[in-house]
C-alpha positions in Angstrom: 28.3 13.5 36.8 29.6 10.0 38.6 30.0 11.7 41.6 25.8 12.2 41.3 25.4 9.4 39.9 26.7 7.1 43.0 24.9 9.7 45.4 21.7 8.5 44.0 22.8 4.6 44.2 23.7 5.3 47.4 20.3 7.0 47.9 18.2 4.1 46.7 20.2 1.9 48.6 19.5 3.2 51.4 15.6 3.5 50.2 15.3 0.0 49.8 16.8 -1.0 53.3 14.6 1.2 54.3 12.1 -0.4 52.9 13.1 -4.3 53.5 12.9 -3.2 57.5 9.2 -1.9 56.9 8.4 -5.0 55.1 10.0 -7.1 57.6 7.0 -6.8 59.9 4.4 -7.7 57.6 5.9 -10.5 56.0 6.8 -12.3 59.2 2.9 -11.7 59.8 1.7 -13.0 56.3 3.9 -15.9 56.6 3.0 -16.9 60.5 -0.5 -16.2 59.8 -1.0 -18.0 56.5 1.0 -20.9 58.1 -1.5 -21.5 60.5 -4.5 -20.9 58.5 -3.1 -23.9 56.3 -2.6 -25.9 59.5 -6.3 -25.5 60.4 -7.1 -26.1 56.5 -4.8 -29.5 56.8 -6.7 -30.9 60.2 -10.2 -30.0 58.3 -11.5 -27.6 60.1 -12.0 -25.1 57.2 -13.7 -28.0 55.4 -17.5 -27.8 55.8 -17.5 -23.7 55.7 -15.3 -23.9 51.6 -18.2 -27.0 50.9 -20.9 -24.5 52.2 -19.4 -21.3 50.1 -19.2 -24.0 47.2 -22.9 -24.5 47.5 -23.8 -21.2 47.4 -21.7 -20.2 44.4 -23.3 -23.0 42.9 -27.3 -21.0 43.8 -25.5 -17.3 43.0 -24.6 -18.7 39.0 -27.1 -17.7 36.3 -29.2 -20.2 35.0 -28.4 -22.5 32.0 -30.5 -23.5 28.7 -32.9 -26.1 29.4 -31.2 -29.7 28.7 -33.5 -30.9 25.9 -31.2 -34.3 26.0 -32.7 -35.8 28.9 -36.4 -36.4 29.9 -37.9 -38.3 33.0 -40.7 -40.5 33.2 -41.5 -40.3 37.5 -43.4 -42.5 39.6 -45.1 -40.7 41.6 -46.7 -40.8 45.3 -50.0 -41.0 43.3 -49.2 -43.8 40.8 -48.0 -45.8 43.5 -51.3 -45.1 46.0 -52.8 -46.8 42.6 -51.0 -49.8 41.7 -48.6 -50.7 45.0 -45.1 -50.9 45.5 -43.3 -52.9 44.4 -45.2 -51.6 40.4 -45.7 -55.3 38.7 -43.6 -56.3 35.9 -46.3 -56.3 33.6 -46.6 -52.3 34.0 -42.5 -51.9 33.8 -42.4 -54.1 30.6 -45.9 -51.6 29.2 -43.9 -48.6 30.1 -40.7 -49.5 28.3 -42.6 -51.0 25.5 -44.5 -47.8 25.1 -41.3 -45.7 24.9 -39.7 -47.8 22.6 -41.8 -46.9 20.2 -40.6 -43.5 20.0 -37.1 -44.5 19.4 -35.1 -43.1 22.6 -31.4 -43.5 22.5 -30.9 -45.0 25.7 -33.8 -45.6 28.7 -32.0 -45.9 32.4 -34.4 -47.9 35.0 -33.3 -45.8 37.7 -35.7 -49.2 39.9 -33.9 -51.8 41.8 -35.9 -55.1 40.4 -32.7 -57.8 41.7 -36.2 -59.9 42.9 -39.6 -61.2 40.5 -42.6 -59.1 41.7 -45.9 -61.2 41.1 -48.1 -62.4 39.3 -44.5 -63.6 37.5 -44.1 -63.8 33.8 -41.9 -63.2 30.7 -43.0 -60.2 29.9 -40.5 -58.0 31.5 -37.5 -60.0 30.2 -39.1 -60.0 26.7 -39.1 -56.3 26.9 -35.2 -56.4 28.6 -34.3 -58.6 25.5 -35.6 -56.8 22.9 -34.3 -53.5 24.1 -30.3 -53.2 23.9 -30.8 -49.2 24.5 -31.7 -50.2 28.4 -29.6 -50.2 31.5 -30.6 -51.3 34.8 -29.3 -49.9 37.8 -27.4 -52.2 41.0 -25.6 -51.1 44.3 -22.5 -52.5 44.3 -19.9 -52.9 48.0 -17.6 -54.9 49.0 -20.3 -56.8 51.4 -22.4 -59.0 49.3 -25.0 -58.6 52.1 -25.0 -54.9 51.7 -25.1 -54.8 47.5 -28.3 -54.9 45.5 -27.8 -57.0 42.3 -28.9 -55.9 39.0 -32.5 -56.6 37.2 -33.1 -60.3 36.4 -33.1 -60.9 32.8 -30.7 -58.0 32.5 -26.8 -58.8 31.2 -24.0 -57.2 33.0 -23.0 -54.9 30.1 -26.8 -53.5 30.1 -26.0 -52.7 34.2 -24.5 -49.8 36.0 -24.4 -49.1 39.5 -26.2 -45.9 41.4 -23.9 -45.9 44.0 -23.6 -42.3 45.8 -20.4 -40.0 47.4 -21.5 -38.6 50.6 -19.8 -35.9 51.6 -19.4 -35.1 55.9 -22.5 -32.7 55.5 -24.8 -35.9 53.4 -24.4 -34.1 50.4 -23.4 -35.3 47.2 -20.8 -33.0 45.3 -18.6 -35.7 43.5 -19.4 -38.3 40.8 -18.4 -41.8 40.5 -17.6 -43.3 36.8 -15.7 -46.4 38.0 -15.2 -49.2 40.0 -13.3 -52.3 41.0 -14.8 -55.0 42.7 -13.5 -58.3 42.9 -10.6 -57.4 40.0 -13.4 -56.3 38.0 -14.1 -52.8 36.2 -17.5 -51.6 37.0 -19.3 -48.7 35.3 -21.8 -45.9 36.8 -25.6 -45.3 35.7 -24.7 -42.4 34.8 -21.8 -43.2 32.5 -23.4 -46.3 30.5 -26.2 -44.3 30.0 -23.8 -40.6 28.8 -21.8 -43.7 26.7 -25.1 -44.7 24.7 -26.2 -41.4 23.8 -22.7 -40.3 22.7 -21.8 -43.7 20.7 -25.1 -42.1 18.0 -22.5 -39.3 18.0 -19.6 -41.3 17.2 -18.0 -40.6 20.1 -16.3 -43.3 22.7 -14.2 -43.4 26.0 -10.5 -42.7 25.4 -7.0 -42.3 27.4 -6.5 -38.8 27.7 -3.5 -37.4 26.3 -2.4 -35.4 29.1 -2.7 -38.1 31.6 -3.4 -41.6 30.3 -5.0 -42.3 33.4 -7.5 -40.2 33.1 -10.5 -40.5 30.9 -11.4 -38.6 27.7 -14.3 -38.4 26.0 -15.1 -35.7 23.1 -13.6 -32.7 23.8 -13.6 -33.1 27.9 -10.9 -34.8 30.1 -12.2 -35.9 33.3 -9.5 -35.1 36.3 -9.5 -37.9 38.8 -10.2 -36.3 42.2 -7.9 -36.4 44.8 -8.4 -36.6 48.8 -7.1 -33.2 49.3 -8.9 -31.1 46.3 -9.9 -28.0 46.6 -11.5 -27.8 50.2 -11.9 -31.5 50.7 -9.3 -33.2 52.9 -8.2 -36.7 53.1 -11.6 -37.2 51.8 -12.2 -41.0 50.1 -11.2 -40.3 46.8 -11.3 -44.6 45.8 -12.9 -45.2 42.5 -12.9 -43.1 39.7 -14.2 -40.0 41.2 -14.6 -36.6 39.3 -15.8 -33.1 41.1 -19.4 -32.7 39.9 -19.8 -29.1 38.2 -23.8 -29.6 38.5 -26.1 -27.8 35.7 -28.3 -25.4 36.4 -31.2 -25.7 33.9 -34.4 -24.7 34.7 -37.9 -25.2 33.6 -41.8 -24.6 34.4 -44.4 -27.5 34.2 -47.6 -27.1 33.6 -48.9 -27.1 37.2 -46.6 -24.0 37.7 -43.5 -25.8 39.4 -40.1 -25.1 38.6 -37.7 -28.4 37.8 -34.3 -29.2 36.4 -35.1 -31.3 33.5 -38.5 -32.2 31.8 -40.6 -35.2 33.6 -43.5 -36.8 32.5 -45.7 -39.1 34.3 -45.7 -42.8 34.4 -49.0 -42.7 34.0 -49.4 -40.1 31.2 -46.6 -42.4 29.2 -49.4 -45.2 29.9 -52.1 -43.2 28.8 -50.4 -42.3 25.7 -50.5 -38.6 26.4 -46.7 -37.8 26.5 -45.6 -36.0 23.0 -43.4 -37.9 20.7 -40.7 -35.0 20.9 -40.4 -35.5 24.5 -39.3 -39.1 23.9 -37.4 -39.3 20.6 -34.1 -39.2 20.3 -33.4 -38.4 24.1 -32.2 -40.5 27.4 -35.4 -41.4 29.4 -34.8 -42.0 33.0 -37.5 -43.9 34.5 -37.4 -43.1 38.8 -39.5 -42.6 41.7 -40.0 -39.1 43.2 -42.5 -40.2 45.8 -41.5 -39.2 49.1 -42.9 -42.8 50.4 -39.7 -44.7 48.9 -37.3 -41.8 50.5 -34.8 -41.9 47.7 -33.8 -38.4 48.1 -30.3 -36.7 48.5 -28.8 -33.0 49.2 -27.0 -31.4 46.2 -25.3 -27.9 46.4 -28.6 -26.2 45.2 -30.4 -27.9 48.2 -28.7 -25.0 50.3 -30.1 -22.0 51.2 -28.7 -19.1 53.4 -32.0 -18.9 54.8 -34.6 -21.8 56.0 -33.9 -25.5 55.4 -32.3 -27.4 53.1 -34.2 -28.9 50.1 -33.6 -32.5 48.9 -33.9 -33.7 45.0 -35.1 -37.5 44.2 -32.0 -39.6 42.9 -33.7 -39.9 39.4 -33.0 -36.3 39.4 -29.4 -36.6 40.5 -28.8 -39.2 38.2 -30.1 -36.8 35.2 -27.5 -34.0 36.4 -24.5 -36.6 36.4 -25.6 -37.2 32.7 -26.5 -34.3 31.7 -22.5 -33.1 32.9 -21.3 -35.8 31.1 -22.9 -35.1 27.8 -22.9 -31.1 27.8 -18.6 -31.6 28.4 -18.4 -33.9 25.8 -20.3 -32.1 23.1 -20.1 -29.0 24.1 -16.8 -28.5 26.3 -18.8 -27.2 29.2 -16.1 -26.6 31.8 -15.6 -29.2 34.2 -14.4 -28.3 37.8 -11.2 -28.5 38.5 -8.6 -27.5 41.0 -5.2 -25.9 41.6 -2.0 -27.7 42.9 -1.7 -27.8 46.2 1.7 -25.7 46.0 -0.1 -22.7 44.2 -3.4 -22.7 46.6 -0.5 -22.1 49.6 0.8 -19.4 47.8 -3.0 -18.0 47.4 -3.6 -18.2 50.7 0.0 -16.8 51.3 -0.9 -13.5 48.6 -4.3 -12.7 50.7 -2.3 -13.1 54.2 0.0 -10.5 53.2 -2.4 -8.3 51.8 -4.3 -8.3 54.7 -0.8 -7.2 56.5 0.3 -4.7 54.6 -2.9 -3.4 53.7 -4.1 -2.5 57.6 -0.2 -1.4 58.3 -0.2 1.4 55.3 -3.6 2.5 55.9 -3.5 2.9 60.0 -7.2 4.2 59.6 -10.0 2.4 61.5 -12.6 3.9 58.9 -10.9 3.7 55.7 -9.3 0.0 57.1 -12.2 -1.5 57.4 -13.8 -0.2 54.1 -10.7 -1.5 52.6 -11.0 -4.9 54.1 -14.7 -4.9 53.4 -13.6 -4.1 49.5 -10.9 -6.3 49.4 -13.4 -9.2 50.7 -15.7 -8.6 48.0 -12.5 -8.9 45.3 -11.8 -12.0 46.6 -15.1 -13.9 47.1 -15.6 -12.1 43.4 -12.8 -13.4 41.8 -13.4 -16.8 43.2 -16.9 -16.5 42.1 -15.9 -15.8 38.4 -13.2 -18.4 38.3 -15.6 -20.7 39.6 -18.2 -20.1 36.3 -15.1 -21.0 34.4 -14.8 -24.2 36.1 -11.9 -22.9 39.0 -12.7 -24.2 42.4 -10.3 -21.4 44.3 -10.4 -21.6 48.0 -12.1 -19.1 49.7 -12.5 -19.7 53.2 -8.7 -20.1 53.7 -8.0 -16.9 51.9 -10.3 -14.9 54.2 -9.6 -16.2 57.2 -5.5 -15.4 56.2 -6.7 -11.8 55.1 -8.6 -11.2 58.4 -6.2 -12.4 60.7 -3.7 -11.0 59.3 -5.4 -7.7 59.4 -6.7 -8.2 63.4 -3.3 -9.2 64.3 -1.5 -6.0 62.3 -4.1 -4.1 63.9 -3.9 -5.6 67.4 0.0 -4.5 66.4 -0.5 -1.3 65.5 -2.7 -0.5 68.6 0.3 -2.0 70.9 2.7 0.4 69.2 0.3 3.5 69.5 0.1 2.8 72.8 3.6 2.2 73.3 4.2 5.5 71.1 1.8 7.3 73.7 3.6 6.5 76.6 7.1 7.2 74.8 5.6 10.8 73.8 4.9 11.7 77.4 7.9 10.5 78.7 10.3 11.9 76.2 8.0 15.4 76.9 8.8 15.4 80.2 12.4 14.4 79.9 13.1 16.8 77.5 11.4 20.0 78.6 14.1 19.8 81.6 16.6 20.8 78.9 17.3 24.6 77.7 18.2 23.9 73.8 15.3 23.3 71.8 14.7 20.2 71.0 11.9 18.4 68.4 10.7 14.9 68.2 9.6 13.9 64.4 8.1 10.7 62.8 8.5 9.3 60.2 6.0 11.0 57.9 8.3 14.1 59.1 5.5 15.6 61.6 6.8 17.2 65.1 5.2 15.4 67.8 7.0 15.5 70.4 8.6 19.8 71.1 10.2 21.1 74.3 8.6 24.4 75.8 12.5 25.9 74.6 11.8 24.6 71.2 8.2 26.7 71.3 9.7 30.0 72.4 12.4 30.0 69.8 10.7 29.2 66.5 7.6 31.6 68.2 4.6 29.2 67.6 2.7 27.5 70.0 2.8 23.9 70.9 -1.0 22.5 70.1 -0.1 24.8 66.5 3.3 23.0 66.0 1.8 19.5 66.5 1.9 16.8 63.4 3.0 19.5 61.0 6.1 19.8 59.0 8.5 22.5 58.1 6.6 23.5 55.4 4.1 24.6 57.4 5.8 27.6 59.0 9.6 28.1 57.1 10.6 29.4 53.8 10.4 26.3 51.2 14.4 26.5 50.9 15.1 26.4 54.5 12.2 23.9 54.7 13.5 21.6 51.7 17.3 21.6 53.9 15.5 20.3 57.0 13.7 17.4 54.9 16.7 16.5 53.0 18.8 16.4 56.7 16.0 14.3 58.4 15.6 12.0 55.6 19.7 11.5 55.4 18.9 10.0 59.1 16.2 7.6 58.4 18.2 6.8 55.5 21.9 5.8 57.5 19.9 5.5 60.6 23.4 7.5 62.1 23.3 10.6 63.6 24.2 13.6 61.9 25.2 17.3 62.9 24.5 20.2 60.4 24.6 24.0 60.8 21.5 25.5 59.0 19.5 28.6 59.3 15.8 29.6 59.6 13.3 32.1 60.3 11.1 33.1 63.0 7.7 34.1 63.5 9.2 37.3 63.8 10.7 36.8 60.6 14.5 37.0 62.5 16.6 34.4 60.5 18.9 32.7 63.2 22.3 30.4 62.8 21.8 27.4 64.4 23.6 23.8 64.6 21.2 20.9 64.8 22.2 17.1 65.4 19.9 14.9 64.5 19.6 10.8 65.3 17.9 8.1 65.2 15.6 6.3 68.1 13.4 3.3 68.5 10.5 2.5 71.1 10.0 -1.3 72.3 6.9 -1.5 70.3 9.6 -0.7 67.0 8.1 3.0 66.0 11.4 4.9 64.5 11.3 8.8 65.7 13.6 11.7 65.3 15.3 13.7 67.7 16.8 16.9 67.1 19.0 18.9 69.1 19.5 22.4 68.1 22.1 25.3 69.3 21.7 28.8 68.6 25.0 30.0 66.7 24.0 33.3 65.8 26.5 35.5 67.8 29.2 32.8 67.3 28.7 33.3 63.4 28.5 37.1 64.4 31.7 36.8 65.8 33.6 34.7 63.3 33.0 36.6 60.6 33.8 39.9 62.5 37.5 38.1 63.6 37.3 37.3 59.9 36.9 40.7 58.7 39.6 41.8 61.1 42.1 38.6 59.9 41.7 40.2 56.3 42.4 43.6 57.1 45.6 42.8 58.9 46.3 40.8 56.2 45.8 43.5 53.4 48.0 45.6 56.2 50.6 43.7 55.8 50.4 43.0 52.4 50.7 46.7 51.7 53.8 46.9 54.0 55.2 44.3 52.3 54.7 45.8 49.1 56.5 49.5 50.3 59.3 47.6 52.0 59.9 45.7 48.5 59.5 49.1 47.1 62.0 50.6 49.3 64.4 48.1 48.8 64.4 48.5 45.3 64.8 52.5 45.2 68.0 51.4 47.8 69.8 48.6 45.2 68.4 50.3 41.9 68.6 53.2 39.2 65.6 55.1 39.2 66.5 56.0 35.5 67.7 52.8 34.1 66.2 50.1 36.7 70.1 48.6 36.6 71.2 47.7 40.4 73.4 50.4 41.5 76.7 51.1 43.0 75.4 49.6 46.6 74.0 46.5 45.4 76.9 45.8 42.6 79.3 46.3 45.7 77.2 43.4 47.8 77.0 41.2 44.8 80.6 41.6 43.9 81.7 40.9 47.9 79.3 37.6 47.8 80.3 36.5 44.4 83.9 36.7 45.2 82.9 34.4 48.4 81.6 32.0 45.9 84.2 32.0 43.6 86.2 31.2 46.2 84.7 28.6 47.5 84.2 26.7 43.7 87.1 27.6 42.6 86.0 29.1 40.3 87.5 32.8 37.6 85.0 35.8 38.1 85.1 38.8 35.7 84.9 42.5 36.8 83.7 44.7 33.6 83.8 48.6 34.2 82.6 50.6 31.0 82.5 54.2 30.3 80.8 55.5 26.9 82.8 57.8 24.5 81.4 61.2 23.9 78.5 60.9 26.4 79.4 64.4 27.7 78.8 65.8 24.0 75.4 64.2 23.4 74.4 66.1 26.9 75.7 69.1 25.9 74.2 68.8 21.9 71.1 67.0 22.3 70.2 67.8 26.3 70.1 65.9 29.3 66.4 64.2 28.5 68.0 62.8 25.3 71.1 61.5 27.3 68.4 60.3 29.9 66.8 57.7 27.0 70.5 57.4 25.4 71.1 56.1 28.4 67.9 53.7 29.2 69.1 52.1 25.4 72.3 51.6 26.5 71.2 49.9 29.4 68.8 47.6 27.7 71.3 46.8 25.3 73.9 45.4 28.4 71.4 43.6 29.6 70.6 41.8 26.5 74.3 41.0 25.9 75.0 39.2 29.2 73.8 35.7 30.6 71.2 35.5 33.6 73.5 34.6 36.0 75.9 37.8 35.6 75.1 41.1 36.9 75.0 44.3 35.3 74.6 47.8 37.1 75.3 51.6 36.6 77.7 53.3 39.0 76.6 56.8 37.9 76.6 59.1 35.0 77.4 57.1 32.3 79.8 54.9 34.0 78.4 50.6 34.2 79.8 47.5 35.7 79.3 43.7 35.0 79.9 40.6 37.1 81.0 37.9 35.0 80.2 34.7 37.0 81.7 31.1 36.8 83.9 31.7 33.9 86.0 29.3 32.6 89.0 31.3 31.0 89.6 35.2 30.5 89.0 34.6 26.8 85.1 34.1 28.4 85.5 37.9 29.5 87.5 39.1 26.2 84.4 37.7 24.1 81.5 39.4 26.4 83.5 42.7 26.3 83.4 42.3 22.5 79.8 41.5 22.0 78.9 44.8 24.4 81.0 46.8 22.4 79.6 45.7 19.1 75.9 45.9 20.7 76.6 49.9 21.9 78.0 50.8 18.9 75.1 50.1 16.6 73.2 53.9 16.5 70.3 54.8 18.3 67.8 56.8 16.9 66.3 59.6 19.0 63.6 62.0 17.6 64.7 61.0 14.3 68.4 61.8 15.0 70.8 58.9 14.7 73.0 58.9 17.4 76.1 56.8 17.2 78.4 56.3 20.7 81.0 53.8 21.8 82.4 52.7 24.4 85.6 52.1 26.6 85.9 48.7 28.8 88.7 47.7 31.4 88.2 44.1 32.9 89.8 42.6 36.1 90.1 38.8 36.5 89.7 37.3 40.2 92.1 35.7 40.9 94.6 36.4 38.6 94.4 40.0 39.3 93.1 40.4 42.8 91.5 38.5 45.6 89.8 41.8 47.1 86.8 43.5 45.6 88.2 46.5 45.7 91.2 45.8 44.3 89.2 44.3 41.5 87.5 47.4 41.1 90.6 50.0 40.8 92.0 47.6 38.3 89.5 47.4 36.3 88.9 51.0 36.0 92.3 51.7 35.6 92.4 49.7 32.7 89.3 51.2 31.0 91.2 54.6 31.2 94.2 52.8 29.2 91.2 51.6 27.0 90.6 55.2 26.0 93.9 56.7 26.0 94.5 53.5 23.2 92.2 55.2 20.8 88.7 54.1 23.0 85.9 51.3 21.2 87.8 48.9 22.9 88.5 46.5 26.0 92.2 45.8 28.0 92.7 43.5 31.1 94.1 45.2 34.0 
């Protein structure tokens, strides 16, 4: 179990280099690519198209409840044809006298009126000082020649300035709430006016929790903007500047025209035909939206993807600034806001690899470009619905990494194809000069490359062999051994050798020996090459000279066994399985040699049994056989390993006592055979009792020769039995 369990560590080790060197390609592309992409993003040249595809997310998002908060009293090209411009004073103080009445909660004089228009009189200051709820407008700049002071008769807290951001493309996409001139804090229009309403609401400027330098009113936080948000860069972000997340409400007037917010003539507030509900309890903006005084500016719905773009009066402007204000105060309307600057990188970073490794998997020029078309339309999608949530995500950045990354993976792959092309016909012709067949295989695990030697032995054709696999044509477990031996290569990257076997068109299943490495082209595509030898007749042969090693071998075994065999019928009794005479003389002549050389006493026991001749002669020579065999177990059993017992003949035994330390040694074995004979053997249920006689020699007390040894021994076994026999007496 560990040993599998480390081949499939090793395995997915492997499998991951494997994979790191794929992925090595496409993340040196991402990262070169999207590295340059933010260079052009850093130097601004990706600045105007992310403020165009801005604009035209702000057109593509669905339109938003009417803002019943705000209403605009215009002066018209009309109006002015009738009374001139500059409009008296006496008809400003009329108009703000007549919307007084109706209790607004705050009236903006969106009219520069820094100078007395004549006939002069009181009446419009009257009307300024009896009307806390009003705020003027004034330009303010660093040049006094260049700034436009506020109305006369108008105190500075009852003044905010209507100065407007510019963008590169004279469009206005940013707010301004602040400002310091001369040391002094200056607030927008926009804001006194969003200020007034919200103070009936209970509701006034704050430090924001998050940042105390930013402001917070209600539930919103206004984000300062910085010089490098979202597309912008090293834009003039001085003042309090906020990214403006314009409204989209939308009405019809009477005359059949579609506008922002509800407007109402001068005239018709003059005439007393403007309904109290349009007036009450709102912010009235009083502006000109005649195209004589050219106070007109370009917004992001001023764009269009077709014809030209359409400009808004600044009264109108002015109202969307408020209306932002307000609806994110009350109502938490998202503002827009951006992401660091660290996480739009790795954004930009995401869509640059994507485009990589999404035209190097697919390798299709169909299916790639639906891909890249899809993967466009997730990413302008998700930016889209970040954006309704108040996101700004940069798009033109992204895009630009995705499709360069893809043209330049593509432009790769088509260098390596081509490089792969001449590779294949070179390696065809090299390797059809050789006689082994030999395959060339990808790695998807396709031939592509096969010798004409190749062709003829597996018995397919070439143009039939060409980007298939071995499942295509062999037997699945011949097939699954060729994948699992190519894939060991791609895996180590060394070469391997393996003998294997497969099957023919003809269905003739062949030895062969393949060795298989690894090769690279100078465009980096990784191909197989495989060698293979036929072994067939080799194996033939092998296992024929192994058939033949075996049966000399069970040859000789079965010599062996007869020698062993007929060396034991030469040193043994057939009838006890005791050595015998020849074999008791050999051990006797060596053990005397040993004796001699130890130093050692050696015992020579010859015993005859009493009355042997009378159990023949009684019972029959098949009982004396098995009398025998009993004896002869019984010696056997009586005697150490080392000694040596064998029968002479008839009923005649010897014993070589080995290594004994005194003759008592001998005098005690001679007993304990004697009292082991004498017990009575039972024979087909007769109980035969037998002794026996014993004479024993002593090397060297007695003789030095074996012979010698012998004659004494025997001689005294005869005085044994003249004495009265059952017993033993040294010679």
């Amino acid at each position: 179990m560990n040993q599998q369990l480390g081949r499939h560590c090793v395995k997915l080790i492997f499998g991951l280099k494997q994979s790191l060197r794929r992925g090595h390609r496409e993340l040196i592309t991402a990262a070169t690519v999207a590295v340059c992409v933010l260079l052009l993003h850093s130097i601004g040249l990706l600045q105007s198209l992310e403020l165009a595809t801005l604009d035209q997310f702000f057109r593509l998002r669905p339109n938003e409840p009417l803002e019943d908060r705000i209403t605009i009293v215009v002066i018209d090209e009309a109006y002015l044809n009738e009374v001139g411009w500059p409009i008296p004073d006496t008809n400003i103080a009329q108009l703000l006298q007549k919307l007084n009445v109706h209790k607004p909660r705050a009236i903006g004089l969106d009219i520069y009126r820094n100078l007395p228009v004549k006939p002069v009189n009181q009446e419009l200051p009257n009307a300024y000082k009896s009307m806390p709820n009003l705020i003027g407008i004034e330009q303010l700049a660093n040049d006094k020649n260049v700034s436009v002071l506020p109305p006369l008769g108008l105190n500075q807290n009852q003044v905010g300035f209507n100065n407007v951001l510019f963008d590169s493309d004279v469009k206005v996409r940013r707010s301004l709430l602040y400002w310091h001139v001369d040391n002094q804090v200056h607030e927008s229009f926009a804001l006194k006016l969003a200020l007034l309403y919200l103070k009936s609401e209970n509701i006034t400027p704050s430090k924001a929790k998050s940042n105390p330098e930013y402001l917070q009113l209600g539930k919103a936080v206004f984000t300062r903007f910085q010089a490098n948000d979202g597309g912008y860069v090293r834009a003039d972000n001085r003042g309090y500047q906020i990214l403006t997340n314009f409204p989209k409400p939308k009405c019809q007037s009477s005359c059949g025209e579609f506008y922002s917010f509800r407007q109402v003539s001068m005239k018709d507030v003059l005439a007393g035909k403007v309904k109290e509900n349009l007036i009450k309890d709102r912010i009235i903006l009083i502006g000109s939206t005649a195209s004589s005084l050219q106070d007109f500016v370009f917004i992001p719905y001023s764009s269009s993807l077709m014809g030209t773009a359409k400009s808004i009066p600044g009264i109108q402007l002015q109202a969307y600034f408020i209306s932002e204000l307000i609806s994110a105060t009350l109502q938490g309307r998202p503002l827009l806001k951006v992401w660091p600057d660290f996480v739009e990188n790795l954004w930009i970073f995401i869509w640059s690899y994507l485009g990589a490794v999404t035209t190097w998997r697919i390798r299709h020029a169909t299916r790639n470009l639906l891909c890249m078309l899809v993967s466009c339309f997730v990413l302008i999608l998700s930016a889209y619905l970040a954006f309704l949530y108040g996101w700004w995500i940069p798009v033109i950045p992204s895009l630009f990494s995705f499709g360069s990354s893809a043209i330049w993976i593509t432009s790769n792959i088509a260098h390596m194809q081509e490089e792969w092309k001449r590779s294949k016909e070179f390696l065809y012709h090299v390797i059809n000069t050789i006689s082994d067949p030999i395959f060339v295989k990808n790695e998807q695990h396709q031939w592509i490359v096969l010798n004409e030697a190749y062709c003829r032995f597996i018995g397919y054709p070439n143009n039939l062999l060409i980007e298939k696999s071995d499942y295509d044509f062999f037997p699945k477990h011949e097939a699954d051994v060729f994948r699992q031996q190519d894939g060991l290569v791609f895996e180590t990257q060394q070469p391997q050798e393996h003998e294997e076997e497969f099957t023919n068109a003809d269905g003739q299943t062949h030895k062969i020996a393949t060795k298989r490495s690894l090769h690279k082209d100078a465009a980096g595509n990784l191909f197989l090459v495989g060698v293979i030898r036929d072994i067939t007749q080799r194996k033939l042969m092998e296992e024929h000279l192994k058939r033949t090693a075996d049966e000399l071998s069970r040859s000789n075994d079965e010599l062996k066994l007869k020698g062993d065999h007929l060396r034991y019928l030469a040193y043994h009794d057939p009838l006890t399985g005791l050595s015998n005479r020849k074999f008791f003389a050999e051990q006797l002549y060596e053990s005397l040699h040993g004796a001699q050389h130890d130093n050692l006493l050696l015992g020579v026991l010859f015993i005859d049994l009493d009355g042997f001749k009378q159990v023949n002669d009684t019972l029959g020579h098949e009982t004396g056989d098995r009398l025998l065999m009993t004896i002869a177990g019984r010696l056997s059993n009586s005697l150490r390993a080392s000694d040596t017992v064998s029968r002479l003949g008839g009923d005649e035994f010897t014993v070589i006592l080995r290594a004994i330390p005194n003759v008592q040694i001998a005098a005690k074995v001679a007993e304990k055979i004697l009292s082991s004979i004498i017990k009575p053997i039972v024979l087909d249920g007769d109980a035969i009792r037998i002794s026996a006689s014993i004479g024993i020699s002593v090397y060297p007390y007695n003789s030095q020769d074996s012979e010698t040894l012998m004659k004494q021994a025997d001689a005294a076994m005869y005085r044994a039995k003249r004495l009265g026999k059952n017993r033993y007496e040294f010679a």
